[in-house]
C-alpha beads as a LAMMPS data file, in Angstrom:
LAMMPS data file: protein, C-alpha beads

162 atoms
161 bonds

1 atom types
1 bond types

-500.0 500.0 xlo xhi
-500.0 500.0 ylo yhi
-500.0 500.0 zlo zhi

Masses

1 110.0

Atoms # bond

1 1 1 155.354 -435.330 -386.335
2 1 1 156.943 -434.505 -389.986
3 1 1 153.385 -434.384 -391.251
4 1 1 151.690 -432.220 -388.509
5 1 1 154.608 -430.003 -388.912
6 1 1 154.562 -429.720 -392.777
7 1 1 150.356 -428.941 -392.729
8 1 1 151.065 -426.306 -389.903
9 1 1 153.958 -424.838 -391.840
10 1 1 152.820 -424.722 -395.756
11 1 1 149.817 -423.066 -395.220
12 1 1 151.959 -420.244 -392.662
13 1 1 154.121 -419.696 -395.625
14 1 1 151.824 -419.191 -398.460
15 1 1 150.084 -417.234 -396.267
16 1 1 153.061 -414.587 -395.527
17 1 1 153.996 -415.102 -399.051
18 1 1 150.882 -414.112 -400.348
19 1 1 150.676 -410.966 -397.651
20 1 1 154.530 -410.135 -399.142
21 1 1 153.840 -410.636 -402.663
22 1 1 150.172 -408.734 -402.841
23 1 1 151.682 -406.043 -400.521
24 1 1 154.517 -405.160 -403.395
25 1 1 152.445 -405.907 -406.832
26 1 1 148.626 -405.550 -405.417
27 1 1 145.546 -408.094 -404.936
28 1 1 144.620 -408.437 -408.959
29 1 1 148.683 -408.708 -410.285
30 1 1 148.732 -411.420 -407.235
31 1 1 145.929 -413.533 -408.397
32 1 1 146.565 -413.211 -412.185
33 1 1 150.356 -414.415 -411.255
34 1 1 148.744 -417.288 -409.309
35 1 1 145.929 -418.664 -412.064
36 1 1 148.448 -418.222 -414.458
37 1 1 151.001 -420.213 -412.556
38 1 1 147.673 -422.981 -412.618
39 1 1 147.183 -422.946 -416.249
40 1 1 151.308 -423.320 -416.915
41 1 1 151.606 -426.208 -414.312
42 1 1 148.390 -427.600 -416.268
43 1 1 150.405 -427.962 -419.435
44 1 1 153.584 -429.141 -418.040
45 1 1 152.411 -431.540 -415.847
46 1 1 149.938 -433.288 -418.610
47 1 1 153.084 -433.213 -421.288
48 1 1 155.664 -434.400 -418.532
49 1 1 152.770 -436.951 -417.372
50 1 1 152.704 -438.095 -421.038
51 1 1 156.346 -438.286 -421.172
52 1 1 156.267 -440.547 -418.021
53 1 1 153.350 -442.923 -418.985
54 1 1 155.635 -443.960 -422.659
55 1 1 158.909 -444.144 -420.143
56 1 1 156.184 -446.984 -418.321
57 1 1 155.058 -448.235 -420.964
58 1 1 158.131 -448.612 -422.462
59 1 1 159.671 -450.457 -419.255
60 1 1 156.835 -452.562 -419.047
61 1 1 157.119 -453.754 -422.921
62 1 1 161.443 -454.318 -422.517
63 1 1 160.374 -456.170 -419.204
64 1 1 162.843 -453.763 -417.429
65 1 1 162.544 -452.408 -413.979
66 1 1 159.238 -449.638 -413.609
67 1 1 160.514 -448.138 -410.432
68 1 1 162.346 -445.189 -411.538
69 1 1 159.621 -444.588 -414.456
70 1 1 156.626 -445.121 -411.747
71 1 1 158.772 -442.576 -409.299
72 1 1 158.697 -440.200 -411.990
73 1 1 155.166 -440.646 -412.569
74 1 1 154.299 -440.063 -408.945
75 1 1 156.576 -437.052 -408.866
76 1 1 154.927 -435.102 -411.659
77 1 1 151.266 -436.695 -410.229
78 1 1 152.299 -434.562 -406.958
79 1 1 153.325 -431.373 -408.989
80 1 1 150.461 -431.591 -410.282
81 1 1 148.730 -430.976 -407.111
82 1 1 151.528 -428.712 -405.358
83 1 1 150.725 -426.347 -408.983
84 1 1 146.537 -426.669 -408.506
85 1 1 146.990 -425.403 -404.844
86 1 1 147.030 -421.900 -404.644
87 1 1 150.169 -420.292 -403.414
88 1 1 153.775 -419.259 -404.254
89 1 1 155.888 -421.704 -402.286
90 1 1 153.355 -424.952 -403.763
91 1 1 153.757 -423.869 -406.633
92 1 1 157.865 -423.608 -406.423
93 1 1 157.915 -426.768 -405.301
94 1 1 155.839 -427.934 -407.866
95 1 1 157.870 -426.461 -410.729
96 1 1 160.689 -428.412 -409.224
97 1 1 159.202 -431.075 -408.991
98 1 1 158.542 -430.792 -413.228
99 1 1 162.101 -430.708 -413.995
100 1 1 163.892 -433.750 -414.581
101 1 1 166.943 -433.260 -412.427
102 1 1 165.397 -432.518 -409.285
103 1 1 163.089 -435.460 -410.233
104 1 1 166.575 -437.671 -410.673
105 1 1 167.982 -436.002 -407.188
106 1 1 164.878 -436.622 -404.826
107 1 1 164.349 -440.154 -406.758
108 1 1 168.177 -441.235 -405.613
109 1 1 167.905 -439.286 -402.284
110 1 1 164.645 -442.067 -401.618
111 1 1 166.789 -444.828 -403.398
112 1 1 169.736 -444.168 -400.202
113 1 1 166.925 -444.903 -397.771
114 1 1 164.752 -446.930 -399.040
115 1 1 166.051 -450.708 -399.252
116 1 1 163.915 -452.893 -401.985
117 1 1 164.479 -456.843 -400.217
118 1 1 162.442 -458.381 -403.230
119 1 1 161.205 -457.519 -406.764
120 1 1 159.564 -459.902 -409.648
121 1 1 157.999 -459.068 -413.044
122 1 1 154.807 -460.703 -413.474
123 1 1 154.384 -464.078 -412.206
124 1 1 152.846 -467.773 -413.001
125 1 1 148.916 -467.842 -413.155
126 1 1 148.908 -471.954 -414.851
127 1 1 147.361 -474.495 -413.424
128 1 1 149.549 -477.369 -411.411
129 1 1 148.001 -479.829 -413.709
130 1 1 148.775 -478.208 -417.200
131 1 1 151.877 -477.644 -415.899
132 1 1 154.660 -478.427 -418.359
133 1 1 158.434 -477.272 -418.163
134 1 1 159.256 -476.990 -421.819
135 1 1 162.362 -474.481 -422.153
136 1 1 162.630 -471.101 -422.694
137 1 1 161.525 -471.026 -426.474
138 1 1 158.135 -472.805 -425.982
139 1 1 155.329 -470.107 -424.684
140 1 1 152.386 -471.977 -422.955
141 1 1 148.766 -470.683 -423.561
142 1 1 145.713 -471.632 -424.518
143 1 1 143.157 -470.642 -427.721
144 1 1 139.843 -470.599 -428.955
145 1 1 138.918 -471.850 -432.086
146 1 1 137.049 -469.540 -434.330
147 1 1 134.794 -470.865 -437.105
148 1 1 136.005 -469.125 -440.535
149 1 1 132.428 -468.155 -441.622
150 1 1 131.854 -465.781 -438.822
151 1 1 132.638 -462.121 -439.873
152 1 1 135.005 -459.879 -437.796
153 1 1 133.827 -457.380 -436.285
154 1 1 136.907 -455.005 -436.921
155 1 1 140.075 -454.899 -438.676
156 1 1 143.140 -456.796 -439.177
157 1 1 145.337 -455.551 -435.779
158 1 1 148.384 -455.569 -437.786
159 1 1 150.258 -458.367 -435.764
160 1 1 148.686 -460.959 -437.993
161 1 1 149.352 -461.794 -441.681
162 1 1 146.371 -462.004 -444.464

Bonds

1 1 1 2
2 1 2 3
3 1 3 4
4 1 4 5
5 1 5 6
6 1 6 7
7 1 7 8
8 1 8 9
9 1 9 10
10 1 10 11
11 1 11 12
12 1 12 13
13 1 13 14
14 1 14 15
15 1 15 16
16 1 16 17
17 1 17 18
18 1 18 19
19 1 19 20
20 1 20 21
21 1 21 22
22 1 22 23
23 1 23 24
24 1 24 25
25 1 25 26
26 1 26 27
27 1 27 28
28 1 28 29
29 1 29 30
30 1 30 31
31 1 31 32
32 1 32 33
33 1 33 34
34 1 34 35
35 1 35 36
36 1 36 37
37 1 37 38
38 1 38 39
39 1 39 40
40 1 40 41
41 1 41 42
42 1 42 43
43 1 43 44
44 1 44 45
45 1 45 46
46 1 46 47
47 1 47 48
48 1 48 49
49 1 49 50
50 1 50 51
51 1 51 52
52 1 52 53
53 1 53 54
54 1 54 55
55 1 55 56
56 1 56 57
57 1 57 58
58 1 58 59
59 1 59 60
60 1 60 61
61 1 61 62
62 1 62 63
63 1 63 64
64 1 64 65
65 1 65 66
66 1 66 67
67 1 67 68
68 1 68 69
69 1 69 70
70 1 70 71
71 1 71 72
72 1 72 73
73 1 73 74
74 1 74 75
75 1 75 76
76 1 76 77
77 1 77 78
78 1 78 79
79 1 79 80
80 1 80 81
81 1 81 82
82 1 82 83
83 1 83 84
84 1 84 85
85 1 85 86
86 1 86 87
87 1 87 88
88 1 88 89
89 1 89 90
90 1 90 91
91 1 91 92
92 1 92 93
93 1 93 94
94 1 94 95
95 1 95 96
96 1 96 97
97 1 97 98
98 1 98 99
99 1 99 100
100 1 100 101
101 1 101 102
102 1 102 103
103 1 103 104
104 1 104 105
105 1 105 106
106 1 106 107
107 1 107 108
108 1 108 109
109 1 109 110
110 1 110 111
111 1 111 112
112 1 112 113
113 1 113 114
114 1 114 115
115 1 115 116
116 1 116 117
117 1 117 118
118 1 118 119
119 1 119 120
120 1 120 121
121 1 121 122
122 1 122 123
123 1 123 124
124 1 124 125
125 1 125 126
126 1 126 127
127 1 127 128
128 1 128 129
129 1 129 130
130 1 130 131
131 1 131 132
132 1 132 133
133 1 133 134
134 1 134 135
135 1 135 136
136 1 136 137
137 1 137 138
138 1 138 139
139 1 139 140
140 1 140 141
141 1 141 142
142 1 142 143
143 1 143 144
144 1 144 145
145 1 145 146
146 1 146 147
147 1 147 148
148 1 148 149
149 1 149 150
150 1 150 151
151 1 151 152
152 1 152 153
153 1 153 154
154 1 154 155
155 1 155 156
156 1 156 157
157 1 157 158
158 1 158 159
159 1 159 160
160 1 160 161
161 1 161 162
């Protein structure tokens, strides 16, 4: 009902929006205001996107939780598409949406009513056989051996000594 209700509604009000706004400025102000209003969201969303993706990354890497960073992510993802849509109250929302606050607000507003029962980072992909329990210190894997005369094909990465 909530989403029949919000695709009747949105388009009614950037609809009477648009009729109010190109009624007091005119027809070309009104669509300047609105591909301009594009091209702004554009920006912001692909530097607040790039802010997001390091926040992930940077979870991922200090094996802390990704929810809030991925909840950001899919925030500024759906300004994204609120500021491509043409219209004035999409577009509010969308610039909302960009601003960390509100992002922080609607993030612990779905936090209060959503209820997480389980969460796990990563998981065991060993085989039962190779199985050992060693301790926390001892990192099990397995290698290659690469003959010495064969040439890289690139550079040192950096993580190894020469």
């Amino acid at each position: 009902m909530w989403l029949f209700l919000a695709f009747v509604s949105v388009p009614l009000i950037e609809i009477a929006l648009f009729i109010q706004v190109g009624g007091a400025i005119g027809l070309w102000p009104t669509l300047a205001v609105v591909i301009v209003t594009a091209m702004i969201g554009t920006f912001l969303v692909r530097n607040q996107g790039a802010l997001a993706m390091g926040n992930l990354q940077r979870s991922f890497s200090e094996l802390n939780d990704p929810t809030e960073p991925l909840a950001h992510g899919a925030m500024i993802l759906i300004a994204g598409a609120l500021l491509l849509t043409p219209g004035f109250f999409t577009d509010a929302v969308g610039f909302a949406l960009l601003m960390p606050p509100v992002r922080a607000g609607v993030l612990k507003y779905l936090q209060s009513r959503v209820k997480v029962q389980s969460f796990s980072m990563g998981g065991t992909h060993s085989h039962p056989s190779r199985r050992h329990d060693h301790g926390p210190d001892v990192i099990d894997g397995e290698f290659t051996e690469v003959d010495s005369d064969k040439k890289p094909t690139h550079g040192p990465s950096g993580w190894t000594k020469h």
